[in-house]
MDAnalysis code that builds the backbone (N, CA, C; Angstrom):
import MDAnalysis as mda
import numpy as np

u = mda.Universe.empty(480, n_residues=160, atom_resindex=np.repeat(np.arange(160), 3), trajectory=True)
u.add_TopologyAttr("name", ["N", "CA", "C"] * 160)
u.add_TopologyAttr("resid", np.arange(1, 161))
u.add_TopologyAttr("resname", ["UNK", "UNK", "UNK", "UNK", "UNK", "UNK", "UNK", "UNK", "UNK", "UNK", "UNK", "UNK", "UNK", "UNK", "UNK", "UNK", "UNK", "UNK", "UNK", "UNK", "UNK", "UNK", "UNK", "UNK", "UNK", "UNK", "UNK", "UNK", "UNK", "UNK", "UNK", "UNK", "UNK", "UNK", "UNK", "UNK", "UNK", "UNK", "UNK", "UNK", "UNK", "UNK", "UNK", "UNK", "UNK", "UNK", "UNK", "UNK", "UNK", "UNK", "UNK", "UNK", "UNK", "UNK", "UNK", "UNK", "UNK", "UNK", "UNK", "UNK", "UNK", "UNK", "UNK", "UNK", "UNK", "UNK", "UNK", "UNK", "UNK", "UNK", "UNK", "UNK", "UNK", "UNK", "UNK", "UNK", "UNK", "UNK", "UNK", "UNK", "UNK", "UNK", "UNK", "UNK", "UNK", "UNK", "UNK", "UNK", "UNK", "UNK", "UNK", "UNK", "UNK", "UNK", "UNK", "UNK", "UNK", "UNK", "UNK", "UNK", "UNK", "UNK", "UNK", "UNK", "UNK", "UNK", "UNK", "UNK", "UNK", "UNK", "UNK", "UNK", "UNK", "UNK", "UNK", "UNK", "UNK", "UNK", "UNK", "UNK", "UNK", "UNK", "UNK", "UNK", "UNK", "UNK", "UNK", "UNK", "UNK", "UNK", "UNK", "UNK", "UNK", "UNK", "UNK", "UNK", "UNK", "UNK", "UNK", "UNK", "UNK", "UNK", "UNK", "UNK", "UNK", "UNK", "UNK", "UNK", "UNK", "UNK", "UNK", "UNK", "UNK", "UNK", "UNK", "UNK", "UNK", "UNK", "UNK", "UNK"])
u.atoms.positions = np.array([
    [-19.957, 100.761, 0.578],
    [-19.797, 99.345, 0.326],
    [-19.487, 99.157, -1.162],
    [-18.452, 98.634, -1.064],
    [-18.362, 98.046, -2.778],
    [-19.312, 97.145, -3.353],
    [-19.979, 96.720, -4.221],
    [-20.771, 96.286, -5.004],
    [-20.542, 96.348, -6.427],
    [-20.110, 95.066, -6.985],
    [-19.544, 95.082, -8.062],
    [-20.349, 95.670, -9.562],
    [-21.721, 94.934, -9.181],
    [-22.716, 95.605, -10.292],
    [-22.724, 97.122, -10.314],
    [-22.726, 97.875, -9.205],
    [-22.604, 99.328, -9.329],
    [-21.449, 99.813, -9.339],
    [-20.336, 99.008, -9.153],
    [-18.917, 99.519, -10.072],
    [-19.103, 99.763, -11.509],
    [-19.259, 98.487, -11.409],
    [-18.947, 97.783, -13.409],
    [-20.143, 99.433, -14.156],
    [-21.224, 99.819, -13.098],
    [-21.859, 100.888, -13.913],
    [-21.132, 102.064, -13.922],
    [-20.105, 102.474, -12.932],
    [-19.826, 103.700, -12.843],
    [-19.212, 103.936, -11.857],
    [-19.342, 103.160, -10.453],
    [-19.528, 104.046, -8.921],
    [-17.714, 103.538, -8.935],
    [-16.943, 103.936, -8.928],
    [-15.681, 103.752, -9.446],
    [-15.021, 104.264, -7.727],
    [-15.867, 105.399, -7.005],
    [-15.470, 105.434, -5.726],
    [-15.297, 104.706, -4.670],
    [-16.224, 103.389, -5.084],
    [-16.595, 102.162, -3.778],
    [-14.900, 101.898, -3.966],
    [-14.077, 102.040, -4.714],
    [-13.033, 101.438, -4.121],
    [-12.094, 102.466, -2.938],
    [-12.753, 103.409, -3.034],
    [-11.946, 103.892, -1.551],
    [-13.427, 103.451, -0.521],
    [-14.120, 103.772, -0.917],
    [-15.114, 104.142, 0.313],
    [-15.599, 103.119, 0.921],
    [-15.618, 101.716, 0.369],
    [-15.775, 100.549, 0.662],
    [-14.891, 100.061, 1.672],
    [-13.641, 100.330, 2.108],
    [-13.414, 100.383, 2.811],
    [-13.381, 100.553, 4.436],
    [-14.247, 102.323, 4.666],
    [-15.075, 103.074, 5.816],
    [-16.200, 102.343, 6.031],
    [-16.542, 101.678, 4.945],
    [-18.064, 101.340, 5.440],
    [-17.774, 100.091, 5.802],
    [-18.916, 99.574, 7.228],
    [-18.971, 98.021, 7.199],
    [-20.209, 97.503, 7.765],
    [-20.478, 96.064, 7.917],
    [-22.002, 95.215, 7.771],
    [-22.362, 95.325, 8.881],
    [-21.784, 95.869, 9.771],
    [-22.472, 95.787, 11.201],
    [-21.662, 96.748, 12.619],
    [-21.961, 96.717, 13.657],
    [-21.363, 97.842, 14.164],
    [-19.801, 97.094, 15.030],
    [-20.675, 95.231, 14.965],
    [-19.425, 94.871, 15.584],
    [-18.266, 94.511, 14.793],
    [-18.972, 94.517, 12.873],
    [-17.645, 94.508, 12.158],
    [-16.657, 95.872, 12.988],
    [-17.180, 96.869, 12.722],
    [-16.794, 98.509, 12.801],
    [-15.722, 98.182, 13.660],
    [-16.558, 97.775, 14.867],
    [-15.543, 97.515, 16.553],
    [-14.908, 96.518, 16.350],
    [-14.903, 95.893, 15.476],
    [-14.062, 95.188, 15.924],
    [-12.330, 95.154, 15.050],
    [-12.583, 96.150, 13.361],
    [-11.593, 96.602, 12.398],
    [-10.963, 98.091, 13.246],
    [-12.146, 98.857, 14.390],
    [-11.431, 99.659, 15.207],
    [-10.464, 99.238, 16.537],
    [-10.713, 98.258, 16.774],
    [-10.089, 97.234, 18.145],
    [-8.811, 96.840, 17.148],
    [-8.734, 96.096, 15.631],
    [-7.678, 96.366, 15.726],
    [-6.523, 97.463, 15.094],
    [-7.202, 98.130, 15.045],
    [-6.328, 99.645, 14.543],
    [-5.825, 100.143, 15.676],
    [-6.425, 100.403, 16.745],
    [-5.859, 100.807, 18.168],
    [-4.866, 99.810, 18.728],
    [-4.816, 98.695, 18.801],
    [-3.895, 97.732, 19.001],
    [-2.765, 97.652, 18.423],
    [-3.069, 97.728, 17.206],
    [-1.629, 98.386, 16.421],
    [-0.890, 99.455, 16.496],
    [-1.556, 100.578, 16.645],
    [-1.431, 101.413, 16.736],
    [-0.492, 101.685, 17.876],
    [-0.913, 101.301, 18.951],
    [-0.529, 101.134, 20.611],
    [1.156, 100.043, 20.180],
    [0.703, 99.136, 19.926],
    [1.687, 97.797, 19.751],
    [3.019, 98.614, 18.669],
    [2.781, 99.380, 17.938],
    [3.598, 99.707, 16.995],
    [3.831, 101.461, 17.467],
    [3.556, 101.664, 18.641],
    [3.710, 103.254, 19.043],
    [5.464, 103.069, 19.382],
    [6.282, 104.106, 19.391],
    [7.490, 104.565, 19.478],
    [8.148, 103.696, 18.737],
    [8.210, 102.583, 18.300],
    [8.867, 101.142, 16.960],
    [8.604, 101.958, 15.378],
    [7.683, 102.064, 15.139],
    [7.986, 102.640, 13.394],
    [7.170, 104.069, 13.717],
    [7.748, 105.240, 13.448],
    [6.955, 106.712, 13.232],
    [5.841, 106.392, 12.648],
    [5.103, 107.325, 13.651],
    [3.415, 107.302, 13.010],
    [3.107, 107.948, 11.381],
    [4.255, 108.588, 10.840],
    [4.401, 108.427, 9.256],
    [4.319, 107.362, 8.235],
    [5.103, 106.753, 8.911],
    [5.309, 105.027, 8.675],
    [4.157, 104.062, 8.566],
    [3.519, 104.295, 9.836],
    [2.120, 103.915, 10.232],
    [1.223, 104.078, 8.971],
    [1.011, 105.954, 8.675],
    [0.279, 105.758, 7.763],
    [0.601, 105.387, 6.358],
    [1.484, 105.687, 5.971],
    [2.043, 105.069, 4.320],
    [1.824, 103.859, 4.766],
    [1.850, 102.754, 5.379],
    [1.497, 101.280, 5.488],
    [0.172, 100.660, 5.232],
    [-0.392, 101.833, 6.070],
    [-2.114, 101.693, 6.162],
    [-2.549, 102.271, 4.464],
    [-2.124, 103.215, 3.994],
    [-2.584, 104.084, 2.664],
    [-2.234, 102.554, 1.865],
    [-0.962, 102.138, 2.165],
    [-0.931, 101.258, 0.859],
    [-1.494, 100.094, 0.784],
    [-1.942, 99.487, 1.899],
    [-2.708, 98.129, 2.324],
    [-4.283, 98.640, 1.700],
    [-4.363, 100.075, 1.989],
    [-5.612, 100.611, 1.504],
    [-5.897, 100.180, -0.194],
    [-4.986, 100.735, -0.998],
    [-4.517, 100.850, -2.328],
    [-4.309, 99.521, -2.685],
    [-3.697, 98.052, -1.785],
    [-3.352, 96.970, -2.133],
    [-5.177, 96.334, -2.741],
    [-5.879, 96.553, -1.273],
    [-7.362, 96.257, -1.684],
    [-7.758, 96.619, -2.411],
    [-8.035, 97.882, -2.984],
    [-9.023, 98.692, -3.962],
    [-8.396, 98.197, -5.340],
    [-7.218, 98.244, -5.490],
    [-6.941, 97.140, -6.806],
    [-7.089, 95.908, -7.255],
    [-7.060, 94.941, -5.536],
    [-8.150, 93.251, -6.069],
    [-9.739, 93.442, -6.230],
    [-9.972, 94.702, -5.797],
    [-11.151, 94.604, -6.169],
    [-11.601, 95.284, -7.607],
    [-10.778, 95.820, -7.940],
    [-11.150, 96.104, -9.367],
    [-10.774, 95.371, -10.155],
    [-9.770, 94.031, -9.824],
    [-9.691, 93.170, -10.727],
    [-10.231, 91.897, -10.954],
    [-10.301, 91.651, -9.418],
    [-11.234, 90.511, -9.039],
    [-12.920, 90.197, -9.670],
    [-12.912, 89.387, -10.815],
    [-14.495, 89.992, -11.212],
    [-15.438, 88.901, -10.138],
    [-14.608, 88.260, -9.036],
    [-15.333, 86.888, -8.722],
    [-15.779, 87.766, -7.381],
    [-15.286, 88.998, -7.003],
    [-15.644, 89.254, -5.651],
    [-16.779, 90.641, -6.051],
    [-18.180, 89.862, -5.473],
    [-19.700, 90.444, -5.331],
    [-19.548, 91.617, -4.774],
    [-19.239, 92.132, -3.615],
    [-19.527, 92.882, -2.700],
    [-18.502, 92.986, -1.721],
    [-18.115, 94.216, -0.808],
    [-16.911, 94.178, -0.376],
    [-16.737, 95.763, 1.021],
    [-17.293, 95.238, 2.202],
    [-16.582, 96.302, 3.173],
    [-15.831, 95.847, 4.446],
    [-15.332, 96.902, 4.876],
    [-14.067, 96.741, 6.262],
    [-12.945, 97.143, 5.762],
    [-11.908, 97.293, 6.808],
    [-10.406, 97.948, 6.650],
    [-9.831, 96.690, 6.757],
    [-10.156, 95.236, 6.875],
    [-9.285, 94.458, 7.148],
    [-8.124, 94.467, 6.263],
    [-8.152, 94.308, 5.476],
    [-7.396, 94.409, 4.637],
    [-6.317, 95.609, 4.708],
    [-6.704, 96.992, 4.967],
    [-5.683, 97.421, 5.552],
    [-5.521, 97.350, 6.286],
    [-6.094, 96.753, 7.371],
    [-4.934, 96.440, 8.654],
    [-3.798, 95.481, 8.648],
    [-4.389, 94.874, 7.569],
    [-3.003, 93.957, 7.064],
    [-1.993, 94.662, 6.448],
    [-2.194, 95.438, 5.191],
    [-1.052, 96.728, 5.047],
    [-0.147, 97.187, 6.418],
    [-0.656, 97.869, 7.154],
    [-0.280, 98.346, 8.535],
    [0.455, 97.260, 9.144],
    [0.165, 96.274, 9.618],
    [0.864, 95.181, 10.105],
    [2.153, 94.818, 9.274],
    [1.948, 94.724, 8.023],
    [3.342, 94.369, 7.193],
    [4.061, 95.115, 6.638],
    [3.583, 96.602, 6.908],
    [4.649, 97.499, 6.866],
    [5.267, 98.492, 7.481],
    [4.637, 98.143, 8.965],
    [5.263, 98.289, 10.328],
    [6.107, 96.820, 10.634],
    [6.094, 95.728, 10.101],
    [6.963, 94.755, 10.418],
    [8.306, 94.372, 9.915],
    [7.635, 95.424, 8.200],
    [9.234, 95.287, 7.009],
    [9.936, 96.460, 7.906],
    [9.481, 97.545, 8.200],
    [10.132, 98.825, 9.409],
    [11.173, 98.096, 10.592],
    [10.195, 97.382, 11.080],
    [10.987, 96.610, 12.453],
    [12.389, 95.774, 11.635],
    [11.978, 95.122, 10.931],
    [12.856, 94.547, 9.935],
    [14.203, 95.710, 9.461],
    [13.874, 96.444, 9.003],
    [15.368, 97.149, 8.793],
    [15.815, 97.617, 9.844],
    [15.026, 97.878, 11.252],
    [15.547, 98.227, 12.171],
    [16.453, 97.094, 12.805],
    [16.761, 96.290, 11.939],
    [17.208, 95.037, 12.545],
    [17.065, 94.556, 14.177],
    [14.917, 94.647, 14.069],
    [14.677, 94.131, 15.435],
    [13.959, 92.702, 15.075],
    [14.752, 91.592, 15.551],
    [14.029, 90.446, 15.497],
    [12.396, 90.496, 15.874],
    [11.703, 91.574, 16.317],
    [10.432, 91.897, 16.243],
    [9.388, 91.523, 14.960],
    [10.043, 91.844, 14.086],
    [9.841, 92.320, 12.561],
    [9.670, 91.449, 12.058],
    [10.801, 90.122, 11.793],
    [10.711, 88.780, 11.851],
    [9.324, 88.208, 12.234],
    [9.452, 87.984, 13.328],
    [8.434, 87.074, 13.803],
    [7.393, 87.469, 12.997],
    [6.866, 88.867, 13.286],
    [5.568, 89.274, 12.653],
    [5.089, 88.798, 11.514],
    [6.379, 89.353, 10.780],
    [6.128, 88.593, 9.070],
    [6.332, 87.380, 8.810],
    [6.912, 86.485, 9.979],
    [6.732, 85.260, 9.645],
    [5.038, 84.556, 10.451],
    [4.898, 85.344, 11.551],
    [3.320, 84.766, 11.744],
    [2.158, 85.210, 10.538],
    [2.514, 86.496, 10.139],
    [1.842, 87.206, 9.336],
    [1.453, 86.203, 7.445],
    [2.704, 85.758, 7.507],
    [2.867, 84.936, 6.202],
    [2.363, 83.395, 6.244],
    [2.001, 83.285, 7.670],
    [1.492, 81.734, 7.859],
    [0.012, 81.997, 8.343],
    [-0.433, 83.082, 9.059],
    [-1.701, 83.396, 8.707],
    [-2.419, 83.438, 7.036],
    [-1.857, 84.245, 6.318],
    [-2.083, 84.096, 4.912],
    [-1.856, 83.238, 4.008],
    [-1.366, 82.140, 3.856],
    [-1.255, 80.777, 3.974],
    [-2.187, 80.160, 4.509],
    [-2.570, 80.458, 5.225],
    [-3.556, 79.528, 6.063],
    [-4.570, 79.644, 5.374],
    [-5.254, 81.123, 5.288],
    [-6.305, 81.323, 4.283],
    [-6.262, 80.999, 2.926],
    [-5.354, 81.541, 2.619],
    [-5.598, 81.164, 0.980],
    [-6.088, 79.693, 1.162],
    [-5.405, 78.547, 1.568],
    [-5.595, 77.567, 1.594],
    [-6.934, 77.510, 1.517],
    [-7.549, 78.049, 2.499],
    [-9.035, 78.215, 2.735],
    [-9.810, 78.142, 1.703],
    [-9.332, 79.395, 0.964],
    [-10.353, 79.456, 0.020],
    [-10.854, 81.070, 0.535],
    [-11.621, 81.805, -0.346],
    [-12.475, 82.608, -0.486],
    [-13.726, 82.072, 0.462],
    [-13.900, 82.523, 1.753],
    [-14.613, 82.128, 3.017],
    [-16.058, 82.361, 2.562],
    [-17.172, 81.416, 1.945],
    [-18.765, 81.617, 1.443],
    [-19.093, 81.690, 2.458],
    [-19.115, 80.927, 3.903],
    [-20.028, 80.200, 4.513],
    [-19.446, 81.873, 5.914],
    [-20.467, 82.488, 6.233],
    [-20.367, 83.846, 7.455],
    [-19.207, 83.448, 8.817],
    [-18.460, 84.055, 9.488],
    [-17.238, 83.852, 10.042],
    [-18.567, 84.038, 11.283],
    [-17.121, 84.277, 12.099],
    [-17.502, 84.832, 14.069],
    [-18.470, 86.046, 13.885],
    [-17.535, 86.848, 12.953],
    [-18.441, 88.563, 12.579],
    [-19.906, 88.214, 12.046],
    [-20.311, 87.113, 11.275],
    [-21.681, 87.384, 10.941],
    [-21.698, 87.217, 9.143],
    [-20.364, 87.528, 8.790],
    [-20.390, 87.807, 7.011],
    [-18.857, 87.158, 6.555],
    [-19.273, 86.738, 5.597],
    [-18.105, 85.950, 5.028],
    [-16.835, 87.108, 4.788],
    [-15.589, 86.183, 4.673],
    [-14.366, 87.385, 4.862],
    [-13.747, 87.045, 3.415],
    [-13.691, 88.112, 3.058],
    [-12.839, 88.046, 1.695],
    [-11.409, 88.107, 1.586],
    [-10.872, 86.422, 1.607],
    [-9.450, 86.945, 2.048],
    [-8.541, 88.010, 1.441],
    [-8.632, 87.451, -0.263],
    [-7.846, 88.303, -1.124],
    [-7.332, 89.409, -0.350],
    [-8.639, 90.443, 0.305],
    [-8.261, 91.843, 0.613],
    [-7.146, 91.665, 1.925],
    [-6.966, 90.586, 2.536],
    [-5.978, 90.504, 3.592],
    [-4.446, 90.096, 3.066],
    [-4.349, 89.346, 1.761],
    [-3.322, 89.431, 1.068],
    [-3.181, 90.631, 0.199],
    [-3.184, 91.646, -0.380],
    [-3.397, 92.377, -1.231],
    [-3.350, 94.012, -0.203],
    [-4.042, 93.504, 0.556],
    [-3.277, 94.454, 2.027],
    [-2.265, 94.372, 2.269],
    [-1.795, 93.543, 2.797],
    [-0.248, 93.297, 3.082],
    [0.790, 93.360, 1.905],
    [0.473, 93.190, 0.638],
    [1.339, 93.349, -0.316],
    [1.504, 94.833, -0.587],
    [0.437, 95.728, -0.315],
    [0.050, 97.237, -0.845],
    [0.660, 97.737, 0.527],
    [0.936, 97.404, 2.029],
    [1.036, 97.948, 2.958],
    [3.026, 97.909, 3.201],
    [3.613, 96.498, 2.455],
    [5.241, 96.334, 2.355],
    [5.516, 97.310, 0.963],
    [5.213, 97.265, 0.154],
    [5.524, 98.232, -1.158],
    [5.423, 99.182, -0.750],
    [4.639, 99.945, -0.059],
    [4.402, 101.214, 0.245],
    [5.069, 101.865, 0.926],
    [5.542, 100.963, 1.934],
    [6.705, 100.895, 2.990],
    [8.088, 100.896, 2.283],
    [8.026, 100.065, 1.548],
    [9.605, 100.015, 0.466],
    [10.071, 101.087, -0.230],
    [8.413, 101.679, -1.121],
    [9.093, 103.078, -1.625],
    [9.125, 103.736, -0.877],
    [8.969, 104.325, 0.395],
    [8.968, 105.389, 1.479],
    [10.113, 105.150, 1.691],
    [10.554, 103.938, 1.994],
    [12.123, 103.874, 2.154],
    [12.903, 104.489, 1.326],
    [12.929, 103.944, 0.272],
    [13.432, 104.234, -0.914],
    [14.042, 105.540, -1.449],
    [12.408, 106.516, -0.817],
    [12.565, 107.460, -0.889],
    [12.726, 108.487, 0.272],
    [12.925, 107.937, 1.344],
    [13.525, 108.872, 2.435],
    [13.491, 107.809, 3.272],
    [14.898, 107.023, 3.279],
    [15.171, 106.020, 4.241],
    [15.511, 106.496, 5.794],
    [15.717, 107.911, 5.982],
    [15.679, 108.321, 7.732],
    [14.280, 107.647, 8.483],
    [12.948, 107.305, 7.310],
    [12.067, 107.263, 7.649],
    [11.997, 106.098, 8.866],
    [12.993, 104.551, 8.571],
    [12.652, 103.593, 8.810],
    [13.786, 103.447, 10.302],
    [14.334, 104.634, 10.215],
    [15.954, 104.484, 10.573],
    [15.040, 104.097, 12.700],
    [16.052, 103.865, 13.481],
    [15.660, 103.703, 14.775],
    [15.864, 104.546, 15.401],
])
């Protein structure tokens, strides 16, 4: 779990490991419900290479708002990369020029919108614990970049 006071001392790892860890078992099941869904939903559409450079960078998108963010206390779940994964299996669909891709990133961009609007969620969701959006924007920004340089750098990657 990330915890900012034991960053700011040292623990410099909570930003990967904060991630694996989460507040309860139905957070767990329920950041694993949607990794399999994606997973499934995005099987034979973008190479499971693809898959993971999306997920690594949605990973990487989080662990950097949280080292910059001094307003965010405490911090676990993959949501946030599952948002990576989602938006860079959707920029994929996107060069595959499958109107698939589209939609995604346009539901994807009005979900996040929606939140920000929100606000930084104090008051505990459905799960039990308040959701930190940042990490669902910051996912998705770390999960399309990641996707972009993979392109970039070996565009067969994205090819159909």
């Amino acid at each position: 779990m990330f915890v900012r006071t034991e960053f700011a001392a040292g623990a410099w790892w909570q930003l990967v490991s904060a991630q694996w860890v989460h507040l309860s078992w139905l957070h767990a099941g329920v950041n694993l419900l949607g990794l399999l869904v994606l997973l499934v939903a995005f099987h034979g559409l973008v190479p499971l290479r693809l898959q993971l450079v999306a997920f690594v960078g949605g990973h990487v998108g989080v662990a950097v708002v949280l080292a910059l963010d001094a307003n965010c206390a405490y911090y676990a779940g993959a949501s946030g990369a599952l948002h990576g994964l989602l938006a860079g299996c959707a920029l994929c669909l996107v060069w595959q020029s499958r109107k698939l891709g589209w939609v995604v990133l346009a539901g994807l961009v009005v979900k996040l919108v929606w939140q920000h609007a929100l606000g930084d969620a104090a008051t505990p969701g459905w799960l039990g614990v308040a959701t930190y959006y940042p990490a669902h924007e910051a996912g998705a920004l770390g999960g399309l970049l990641a996707v972009a340089l993979a392109r970039g750098l070996r565009p067969a990657w994205c090819a159909r």
